[in-house]
PDB file with one MODEL, atoms N, CA, C and O in Angstrom:
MODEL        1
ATOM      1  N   UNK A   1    -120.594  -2.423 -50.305  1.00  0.00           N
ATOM      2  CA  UNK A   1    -121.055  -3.003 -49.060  1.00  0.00           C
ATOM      3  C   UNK A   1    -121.075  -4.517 -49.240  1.00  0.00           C
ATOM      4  O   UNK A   1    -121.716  -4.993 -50.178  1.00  0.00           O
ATOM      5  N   UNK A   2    -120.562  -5.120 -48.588  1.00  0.00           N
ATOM      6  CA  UNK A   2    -120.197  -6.775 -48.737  1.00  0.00           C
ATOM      7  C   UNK A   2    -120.800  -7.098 -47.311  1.00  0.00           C
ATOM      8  O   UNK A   2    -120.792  -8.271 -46.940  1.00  0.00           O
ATOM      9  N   UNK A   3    -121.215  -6.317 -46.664  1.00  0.00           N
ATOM     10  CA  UNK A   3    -121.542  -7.417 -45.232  1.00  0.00           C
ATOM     11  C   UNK A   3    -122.603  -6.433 -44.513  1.00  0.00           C
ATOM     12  O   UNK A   3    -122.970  -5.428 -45.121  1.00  0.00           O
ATOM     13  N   UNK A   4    -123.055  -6.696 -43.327  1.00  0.00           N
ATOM     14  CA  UNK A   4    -123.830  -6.167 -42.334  1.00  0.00           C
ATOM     15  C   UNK A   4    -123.148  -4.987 -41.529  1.00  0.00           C
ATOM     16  O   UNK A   4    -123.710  -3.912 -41.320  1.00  0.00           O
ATOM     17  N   UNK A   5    -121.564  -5.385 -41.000  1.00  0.00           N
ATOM     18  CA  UNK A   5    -120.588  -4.629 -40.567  1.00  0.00           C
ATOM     19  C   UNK A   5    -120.181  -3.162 -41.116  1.00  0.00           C
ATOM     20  O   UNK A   5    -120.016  -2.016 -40.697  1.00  0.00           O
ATOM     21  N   UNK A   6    -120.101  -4.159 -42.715  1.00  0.00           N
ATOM     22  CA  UNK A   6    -119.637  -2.719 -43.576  1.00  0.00           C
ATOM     23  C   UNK A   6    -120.889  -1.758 -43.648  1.00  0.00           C
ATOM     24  O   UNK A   6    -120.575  -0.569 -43.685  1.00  0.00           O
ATOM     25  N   UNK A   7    -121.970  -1.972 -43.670  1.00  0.00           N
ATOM     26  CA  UNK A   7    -123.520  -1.349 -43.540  1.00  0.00           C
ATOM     27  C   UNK A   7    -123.428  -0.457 -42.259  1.00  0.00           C
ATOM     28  O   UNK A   7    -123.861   0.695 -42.235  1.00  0.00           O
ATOM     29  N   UNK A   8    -122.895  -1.009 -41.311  1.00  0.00           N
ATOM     30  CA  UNK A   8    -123.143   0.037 -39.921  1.00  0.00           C
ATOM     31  C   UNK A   8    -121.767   1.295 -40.245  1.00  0.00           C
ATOM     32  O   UNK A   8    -121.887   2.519 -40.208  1.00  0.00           O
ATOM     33  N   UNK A   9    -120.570   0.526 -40.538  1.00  0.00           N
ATOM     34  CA  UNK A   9    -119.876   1.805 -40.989  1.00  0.00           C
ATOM     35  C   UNK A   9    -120.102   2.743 -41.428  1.00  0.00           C
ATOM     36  O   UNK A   9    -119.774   3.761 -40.817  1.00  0.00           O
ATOM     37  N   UNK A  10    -120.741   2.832 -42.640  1.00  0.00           N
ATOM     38  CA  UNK A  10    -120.945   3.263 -43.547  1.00  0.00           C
ATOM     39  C   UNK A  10    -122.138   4.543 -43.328  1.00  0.00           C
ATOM     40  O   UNK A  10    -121.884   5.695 -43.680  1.00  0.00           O
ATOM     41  N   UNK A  11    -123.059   4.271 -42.889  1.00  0.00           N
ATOM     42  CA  UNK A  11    -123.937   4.513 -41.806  1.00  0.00           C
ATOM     43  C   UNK A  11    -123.474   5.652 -40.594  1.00  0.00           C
ATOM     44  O   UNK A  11    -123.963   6.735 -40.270  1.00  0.00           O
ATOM     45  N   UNK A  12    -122.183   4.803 -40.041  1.00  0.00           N
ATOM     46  CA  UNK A  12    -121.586   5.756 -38.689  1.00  0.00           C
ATOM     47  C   UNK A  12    -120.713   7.004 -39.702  1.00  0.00           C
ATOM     48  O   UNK A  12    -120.452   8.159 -39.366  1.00  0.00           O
ATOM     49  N   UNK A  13    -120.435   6.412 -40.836  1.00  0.00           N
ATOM     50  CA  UNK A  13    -119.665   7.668 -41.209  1.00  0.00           C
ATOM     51  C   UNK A  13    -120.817   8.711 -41.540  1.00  0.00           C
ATOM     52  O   UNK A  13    -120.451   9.876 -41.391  1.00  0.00           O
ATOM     53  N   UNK A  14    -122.030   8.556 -41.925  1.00  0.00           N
ATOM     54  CA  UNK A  14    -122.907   9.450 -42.668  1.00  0.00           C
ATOM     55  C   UNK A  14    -123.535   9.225 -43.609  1.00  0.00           C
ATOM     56  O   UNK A  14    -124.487   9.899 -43.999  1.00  0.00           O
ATOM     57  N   UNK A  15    -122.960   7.930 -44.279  1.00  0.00           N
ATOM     58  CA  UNK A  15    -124.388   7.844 -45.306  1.00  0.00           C
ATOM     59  C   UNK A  15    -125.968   7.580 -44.914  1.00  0.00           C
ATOM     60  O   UNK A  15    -126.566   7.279 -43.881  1.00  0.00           O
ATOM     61  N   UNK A  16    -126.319   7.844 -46.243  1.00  0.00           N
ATOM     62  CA  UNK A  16    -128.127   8.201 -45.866  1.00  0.00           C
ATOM     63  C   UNK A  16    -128.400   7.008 -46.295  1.00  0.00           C
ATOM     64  O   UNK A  16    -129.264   6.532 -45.559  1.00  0.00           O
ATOM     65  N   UNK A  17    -128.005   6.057 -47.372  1.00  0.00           N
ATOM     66  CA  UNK A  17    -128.419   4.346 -48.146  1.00  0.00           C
ATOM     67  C   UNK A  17    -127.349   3.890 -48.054  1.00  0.00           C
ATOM     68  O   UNK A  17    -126.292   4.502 -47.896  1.00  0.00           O
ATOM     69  N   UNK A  18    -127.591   2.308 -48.182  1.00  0.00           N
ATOM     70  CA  UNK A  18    -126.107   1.229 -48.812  1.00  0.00           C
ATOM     71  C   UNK A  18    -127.077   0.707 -49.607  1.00  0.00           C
ATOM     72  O   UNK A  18    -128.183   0.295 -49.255  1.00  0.00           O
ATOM     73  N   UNK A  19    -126.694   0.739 -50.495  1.00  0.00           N
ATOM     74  CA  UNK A  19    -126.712  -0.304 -51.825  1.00  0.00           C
ATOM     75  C   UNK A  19    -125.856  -1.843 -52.102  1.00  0.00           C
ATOM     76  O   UNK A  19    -124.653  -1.826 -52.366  1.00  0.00           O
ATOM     77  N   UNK A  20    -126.602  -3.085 -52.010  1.00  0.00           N
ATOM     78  CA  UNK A  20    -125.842  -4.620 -52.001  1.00  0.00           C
ATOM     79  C   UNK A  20    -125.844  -4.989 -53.437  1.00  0.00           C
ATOM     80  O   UNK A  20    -126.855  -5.116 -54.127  1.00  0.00           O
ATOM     81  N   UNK A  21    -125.096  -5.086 -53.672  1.00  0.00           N
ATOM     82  CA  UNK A  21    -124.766  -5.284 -55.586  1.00  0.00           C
ATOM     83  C   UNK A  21    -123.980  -6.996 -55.357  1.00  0.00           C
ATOM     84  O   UNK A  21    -124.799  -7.901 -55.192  1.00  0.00           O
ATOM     85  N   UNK A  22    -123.029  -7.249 -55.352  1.00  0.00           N
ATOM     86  CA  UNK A  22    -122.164  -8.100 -55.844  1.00  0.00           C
ATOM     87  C   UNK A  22    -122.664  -9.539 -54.254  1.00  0.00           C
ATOM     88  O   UNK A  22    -122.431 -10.738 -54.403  1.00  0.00           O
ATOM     89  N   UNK A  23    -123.225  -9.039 -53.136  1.00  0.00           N
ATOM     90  CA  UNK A  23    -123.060 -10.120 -52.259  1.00  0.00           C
ATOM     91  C   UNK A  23    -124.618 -10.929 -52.817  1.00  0.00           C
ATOM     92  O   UNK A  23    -124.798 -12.144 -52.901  1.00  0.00           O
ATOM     93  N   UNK A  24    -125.497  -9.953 -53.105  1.00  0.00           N
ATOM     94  CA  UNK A  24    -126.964 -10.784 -53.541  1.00  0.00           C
ATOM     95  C   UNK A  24    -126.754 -11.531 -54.997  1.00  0.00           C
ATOM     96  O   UNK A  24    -127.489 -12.500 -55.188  1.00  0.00           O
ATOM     97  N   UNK A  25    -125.842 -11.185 -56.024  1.00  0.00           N
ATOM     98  CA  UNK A  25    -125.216 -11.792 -56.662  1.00  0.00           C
ATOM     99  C   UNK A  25    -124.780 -13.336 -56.563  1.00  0.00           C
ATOM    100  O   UNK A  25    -125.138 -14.279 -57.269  1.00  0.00           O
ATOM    101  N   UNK A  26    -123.933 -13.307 -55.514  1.00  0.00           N
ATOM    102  CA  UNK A  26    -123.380 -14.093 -54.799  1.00  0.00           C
ATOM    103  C   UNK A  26    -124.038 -15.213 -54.404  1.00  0.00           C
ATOM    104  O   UNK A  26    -123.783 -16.342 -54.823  1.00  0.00           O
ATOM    105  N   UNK A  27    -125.280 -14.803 -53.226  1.00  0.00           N
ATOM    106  CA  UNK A  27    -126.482 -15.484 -52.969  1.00  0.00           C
ATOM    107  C   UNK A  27    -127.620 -16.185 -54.043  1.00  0.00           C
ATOM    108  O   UNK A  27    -128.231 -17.234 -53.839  1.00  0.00           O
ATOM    109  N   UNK A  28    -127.726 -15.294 -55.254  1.00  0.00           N
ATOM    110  CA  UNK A  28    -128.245 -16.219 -56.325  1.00  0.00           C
ATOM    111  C   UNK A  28    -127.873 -17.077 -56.914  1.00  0.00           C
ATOM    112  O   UNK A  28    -128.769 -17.752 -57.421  1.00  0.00           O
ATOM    113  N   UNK A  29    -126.743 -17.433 -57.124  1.00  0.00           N
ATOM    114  CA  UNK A  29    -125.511 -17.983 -58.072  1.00  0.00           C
ATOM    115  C   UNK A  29    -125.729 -19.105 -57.083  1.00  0.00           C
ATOM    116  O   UNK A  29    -126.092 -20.198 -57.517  1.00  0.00           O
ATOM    117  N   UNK A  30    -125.487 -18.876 -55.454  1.00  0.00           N
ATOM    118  CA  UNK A  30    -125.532 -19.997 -54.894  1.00  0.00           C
ATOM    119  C   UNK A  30    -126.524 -21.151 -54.621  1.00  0.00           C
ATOM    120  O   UNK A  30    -126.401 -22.375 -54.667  1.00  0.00           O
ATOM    121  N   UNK A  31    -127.737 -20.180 -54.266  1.00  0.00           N
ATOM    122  CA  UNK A  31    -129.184 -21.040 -54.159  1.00  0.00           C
ATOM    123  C   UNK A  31    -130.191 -20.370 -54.904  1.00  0.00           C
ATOM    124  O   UNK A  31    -131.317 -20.786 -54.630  1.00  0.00           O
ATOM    125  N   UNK A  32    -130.148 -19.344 -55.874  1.00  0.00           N
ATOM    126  CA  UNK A  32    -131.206 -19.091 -56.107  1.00  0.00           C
ATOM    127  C   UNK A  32    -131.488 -18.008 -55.289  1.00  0.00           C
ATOM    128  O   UNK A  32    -130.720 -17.283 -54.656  1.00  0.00           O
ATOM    129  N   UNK A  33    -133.189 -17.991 -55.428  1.00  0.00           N
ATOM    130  CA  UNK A  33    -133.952 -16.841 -54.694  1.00  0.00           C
ATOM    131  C   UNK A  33    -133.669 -17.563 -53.110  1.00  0.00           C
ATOM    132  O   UNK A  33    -133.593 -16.593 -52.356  1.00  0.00           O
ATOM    133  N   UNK A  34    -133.517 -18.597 -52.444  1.00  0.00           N
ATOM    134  CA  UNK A  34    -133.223 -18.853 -51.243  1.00  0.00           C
ATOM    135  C   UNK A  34    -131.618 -18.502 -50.792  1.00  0.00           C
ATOM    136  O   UNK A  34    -131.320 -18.477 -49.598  1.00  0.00           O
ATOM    137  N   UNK A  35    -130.624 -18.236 -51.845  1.00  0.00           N
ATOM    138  CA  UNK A  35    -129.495 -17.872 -51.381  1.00  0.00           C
ATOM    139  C   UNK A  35    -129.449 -15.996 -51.279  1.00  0.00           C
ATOM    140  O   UNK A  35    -128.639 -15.266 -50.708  1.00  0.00           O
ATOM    141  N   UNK A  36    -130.984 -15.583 -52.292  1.00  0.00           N
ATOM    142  CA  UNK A  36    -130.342 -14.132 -51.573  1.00  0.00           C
ATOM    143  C   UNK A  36    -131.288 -13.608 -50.421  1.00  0.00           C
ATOM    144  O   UNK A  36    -131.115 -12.515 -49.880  1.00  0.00           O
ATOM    145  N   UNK A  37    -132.567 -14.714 -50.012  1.00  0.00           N
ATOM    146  CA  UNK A  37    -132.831 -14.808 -48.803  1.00  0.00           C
ATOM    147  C   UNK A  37    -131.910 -15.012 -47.718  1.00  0.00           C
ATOM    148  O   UNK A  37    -132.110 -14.476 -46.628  1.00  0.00           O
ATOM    149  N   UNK A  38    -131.101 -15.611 -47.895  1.00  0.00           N
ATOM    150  CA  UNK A  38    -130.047 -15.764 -46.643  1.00  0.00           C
ATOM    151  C   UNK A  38    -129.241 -14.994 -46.460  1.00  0.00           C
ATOM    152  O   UNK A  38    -129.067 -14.662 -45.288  1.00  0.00           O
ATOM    153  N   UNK A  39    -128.217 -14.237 -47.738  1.00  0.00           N
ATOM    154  CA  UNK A  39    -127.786 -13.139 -47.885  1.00  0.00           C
ATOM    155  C   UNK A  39    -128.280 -12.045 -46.982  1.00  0.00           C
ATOM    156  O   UNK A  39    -127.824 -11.536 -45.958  1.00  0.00           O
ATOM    157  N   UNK A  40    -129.544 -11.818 -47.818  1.00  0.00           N
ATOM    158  CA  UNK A  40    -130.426 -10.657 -46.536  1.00  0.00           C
ATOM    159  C   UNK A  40    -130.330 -10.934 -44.965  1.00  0.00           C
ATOM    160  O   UNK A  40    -129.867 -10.160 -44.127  1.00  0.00           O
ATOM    161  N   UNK A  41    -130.824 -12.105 -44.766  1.00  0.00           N
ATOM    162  CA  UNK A  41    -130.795 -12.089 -43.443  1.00  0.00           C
ATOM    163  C   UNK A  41    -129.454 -12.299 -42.708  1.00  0.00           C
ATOM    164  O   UNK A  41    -129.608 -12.191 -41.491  1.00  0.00           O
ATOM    165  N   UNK A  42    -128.532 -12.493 -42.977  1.00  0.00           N
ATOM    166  CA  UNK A  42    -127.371 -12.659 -42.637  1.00  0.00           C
ATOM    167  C   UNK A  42    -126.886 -11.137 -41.992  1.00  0.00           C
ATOM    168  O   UNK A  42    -126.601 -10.674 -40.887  1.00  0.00           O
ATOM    169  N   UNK A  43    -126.992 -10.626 -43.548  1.00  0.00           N
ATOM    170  CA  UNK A  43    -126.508  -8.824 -43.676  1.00  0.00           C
ATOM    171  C   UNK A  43    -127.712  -8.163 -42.212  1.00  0.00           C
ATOM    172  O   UNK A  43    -127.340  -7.306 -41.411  1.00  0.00           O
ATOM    173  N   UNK A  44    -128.693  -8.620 -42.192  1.00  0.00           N
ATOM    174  CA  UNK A  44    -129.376  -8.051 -41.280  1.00  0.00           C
ATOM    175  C   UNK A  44    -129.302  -8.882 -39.467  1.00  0.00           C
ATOM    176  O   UNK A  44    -129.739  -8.582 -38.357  1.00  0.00           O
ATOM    177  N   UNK A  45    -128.662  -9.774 -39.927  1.00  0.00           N
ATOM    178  CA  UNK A  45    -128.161 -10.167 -38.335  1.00  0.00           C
ATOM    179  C   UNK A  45    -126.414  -9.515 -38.046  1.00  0.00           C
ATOM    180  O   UNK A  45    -125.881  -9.058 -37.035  1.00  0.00           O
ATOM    181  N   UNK A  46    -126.129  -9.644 -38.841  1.00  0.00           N
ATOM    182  CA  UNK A  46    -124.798  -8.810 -38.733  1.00  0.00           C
ATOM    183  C   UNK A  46    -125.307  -7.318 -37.850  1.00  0.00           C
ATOM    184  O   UNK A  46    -125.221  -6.927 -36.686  1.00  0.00           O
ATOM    185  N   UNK A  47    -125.927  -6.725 -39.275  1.00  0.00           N
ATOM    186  CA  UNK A  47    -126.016  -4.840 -38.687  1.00  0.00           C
ATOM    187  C   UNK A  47    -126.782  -5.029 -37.589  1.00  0.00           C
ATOM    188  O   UNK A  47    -126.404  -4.056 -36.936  1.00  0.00           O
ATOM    189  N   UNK A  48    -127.753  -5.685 -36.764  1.00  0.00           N
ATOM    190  CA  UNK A  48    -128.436  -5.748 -35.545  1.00  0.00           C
ATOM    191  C   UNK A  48    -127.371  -6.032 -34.224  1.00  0.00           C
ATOM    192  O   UNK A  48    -127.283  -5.521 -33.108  1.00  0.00           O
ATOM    193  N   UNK A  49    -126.529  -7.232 -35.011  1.00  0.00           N
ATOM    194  CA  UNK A  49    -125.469  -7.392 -33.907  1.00  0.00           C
ATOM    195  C   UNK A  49    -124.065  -6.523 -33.522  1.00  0.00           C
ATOM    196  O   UNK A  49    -123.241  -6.610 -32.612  1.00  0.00           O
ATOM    197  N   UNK A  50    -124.248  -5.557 -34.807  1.00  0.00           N
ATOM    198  CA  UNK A  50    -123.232  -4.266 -34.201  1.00  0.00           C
ATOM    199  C   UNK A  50    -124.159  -3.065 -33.451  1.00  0.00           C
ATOM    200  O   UNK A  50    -123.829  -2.434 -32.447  1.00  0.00           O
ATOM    201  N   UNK A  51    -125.409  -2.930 -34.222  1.00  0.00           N
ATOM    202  CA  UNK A  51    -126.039  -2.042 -33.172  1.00  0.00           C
ATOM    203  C   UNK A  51    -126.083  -2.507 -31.963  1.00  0.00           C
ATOM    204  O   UNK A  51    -125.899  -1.619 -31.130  1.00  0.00           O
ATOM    205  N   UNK A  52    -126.300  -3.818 -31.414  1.00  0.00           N
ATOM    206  CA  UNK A  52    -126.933  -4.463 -29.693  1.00  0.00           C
ATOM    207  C   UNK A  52    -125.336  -4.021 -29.105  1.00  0.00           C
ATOM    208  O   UNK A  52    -125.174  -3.633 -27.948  1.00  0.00           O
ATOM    209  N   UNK A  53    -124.037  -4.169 -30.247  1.00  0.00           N
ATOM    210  CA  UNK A  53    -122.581  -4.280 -28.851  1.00  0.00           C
ATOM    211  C   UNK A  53    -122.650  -2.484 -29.176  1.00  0.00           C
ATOM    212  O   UNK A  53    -122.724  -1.752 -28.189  1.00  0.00           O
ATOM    213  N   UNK A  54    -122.629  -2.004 -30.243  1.00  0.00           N
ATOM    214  CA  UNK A  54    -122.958  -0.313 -29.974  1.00  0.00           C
ATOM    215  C   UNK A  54    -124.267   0.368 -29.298  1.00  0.00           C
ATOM    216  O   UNK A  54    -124.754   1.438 -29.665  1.00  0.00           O
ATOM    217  N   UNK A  55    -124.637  -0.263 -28.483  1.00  0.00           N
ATOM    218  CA  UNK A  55    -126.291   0.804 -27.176  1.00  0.00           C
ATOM    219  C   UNK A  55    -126.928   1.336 -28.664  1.00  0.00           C
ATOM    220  O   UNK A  55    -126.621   2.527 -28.704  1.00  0.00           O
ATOM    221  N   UNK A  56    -127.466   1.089 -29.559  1.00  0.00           N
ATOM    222  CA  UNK A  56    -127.929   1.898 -30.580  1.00  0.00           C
ATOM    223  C   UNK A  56    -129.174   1.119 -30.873  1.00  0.00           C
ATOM    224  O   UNK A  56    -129.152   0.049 -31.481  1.00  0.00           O
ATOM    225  N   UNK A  57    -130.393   1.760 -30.364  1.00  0.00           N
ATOM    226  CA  UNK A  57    -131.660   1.186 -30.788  1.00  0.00           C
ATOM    227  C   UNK A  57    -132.618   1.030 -32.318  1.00  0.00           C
ATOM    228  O   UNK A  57    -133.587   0.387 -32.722  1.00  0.00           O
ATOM    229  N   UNK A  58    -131.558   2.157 -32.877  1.00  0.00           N
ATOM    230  CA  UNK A  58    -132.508   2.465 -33.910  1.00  0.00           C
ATOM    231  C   UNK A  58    -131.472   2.542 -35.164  1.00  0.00           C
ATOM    232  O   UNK A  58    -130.300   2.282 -34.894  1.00  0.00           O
ATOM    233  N   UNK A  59    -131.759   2.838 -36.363  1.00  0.00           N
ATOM    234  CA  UNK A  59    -130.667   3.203 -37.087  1.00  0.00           C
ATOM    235  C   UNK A  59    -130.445   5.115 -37.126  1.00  0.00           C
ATOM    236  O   UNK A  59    -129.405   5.721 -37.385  1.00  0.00           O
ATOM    237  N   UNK A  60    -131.141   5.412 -36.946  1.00  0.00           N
ATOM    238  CA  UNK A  60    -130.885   6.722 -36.741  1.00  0.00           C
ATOM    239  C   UNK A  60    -129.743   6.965 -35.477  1.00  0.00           C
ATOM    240  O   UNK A  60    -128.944   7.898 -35.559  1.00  0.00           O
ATOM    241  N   UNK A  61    -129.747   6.284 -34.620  1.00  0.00           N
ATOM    242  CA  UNK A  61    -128.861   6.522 -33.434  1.00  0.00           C
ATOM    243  C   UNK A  61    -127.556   5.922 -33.992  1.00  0.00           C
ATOM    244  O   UNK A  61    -126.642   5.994 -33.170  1.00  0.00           O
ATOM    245  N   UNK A  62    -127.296   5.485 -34.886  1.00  0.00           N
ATOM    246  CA  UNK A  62    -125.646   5.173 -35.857  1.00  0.00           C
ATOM    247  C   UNK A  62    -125.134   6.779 -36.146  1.00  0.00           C
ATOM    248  O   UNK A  62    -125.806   7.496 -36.888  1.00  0.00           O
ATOM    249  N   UNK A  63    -123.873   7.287 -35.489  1.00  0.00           N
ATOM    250  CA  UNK A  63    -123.499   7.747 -35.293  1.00  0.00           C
ATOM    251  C   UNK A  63    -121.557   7.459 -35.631  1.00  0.00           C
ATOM    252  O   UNK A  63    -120.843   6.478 -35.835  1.00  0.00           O
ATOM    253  N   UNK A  64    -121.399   8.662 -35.545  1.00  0.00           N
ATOM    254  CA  UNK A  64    -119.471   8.384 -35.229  1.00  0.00           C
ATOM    255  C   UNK A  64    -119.743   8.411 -33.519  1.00  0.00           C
ATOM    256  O   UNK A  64    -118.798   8.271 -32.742  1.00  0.00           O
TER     257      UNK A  64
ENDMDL
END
């Protein structure tokens, strides 16, 4: 899982977790504990902004 996007996929196909390995990585290397703060929130404005264009209120309503 590298993004917020890939999280809702992943999700619509059926998984039950995503696990972020290599992007919070990423985020430390860059700033520290403030780069995998941003990381997070990024990944979590992403998956909010595919649920709002998919009608999906909840994560349970992620679906195929």
């Amino acid at each position: 899982i590298r993004s917020g996007t890939n999280m809702f996929k992943a999700l619509a196909l059926g998984a039950e977790c995503c696990w972020v390995g290599r992007p919070a990585l990423w985020g430390l290397a860059y700033a520290g504990e403030n780069g995998v703060d941003l990381m997070l929130e990024t990944f979590y404005d992403e998956l909010k902004r595919c649920m709002q264009l998919t009608g999906c209120n909840s994560v349970e309503e992620i679906t195929r």
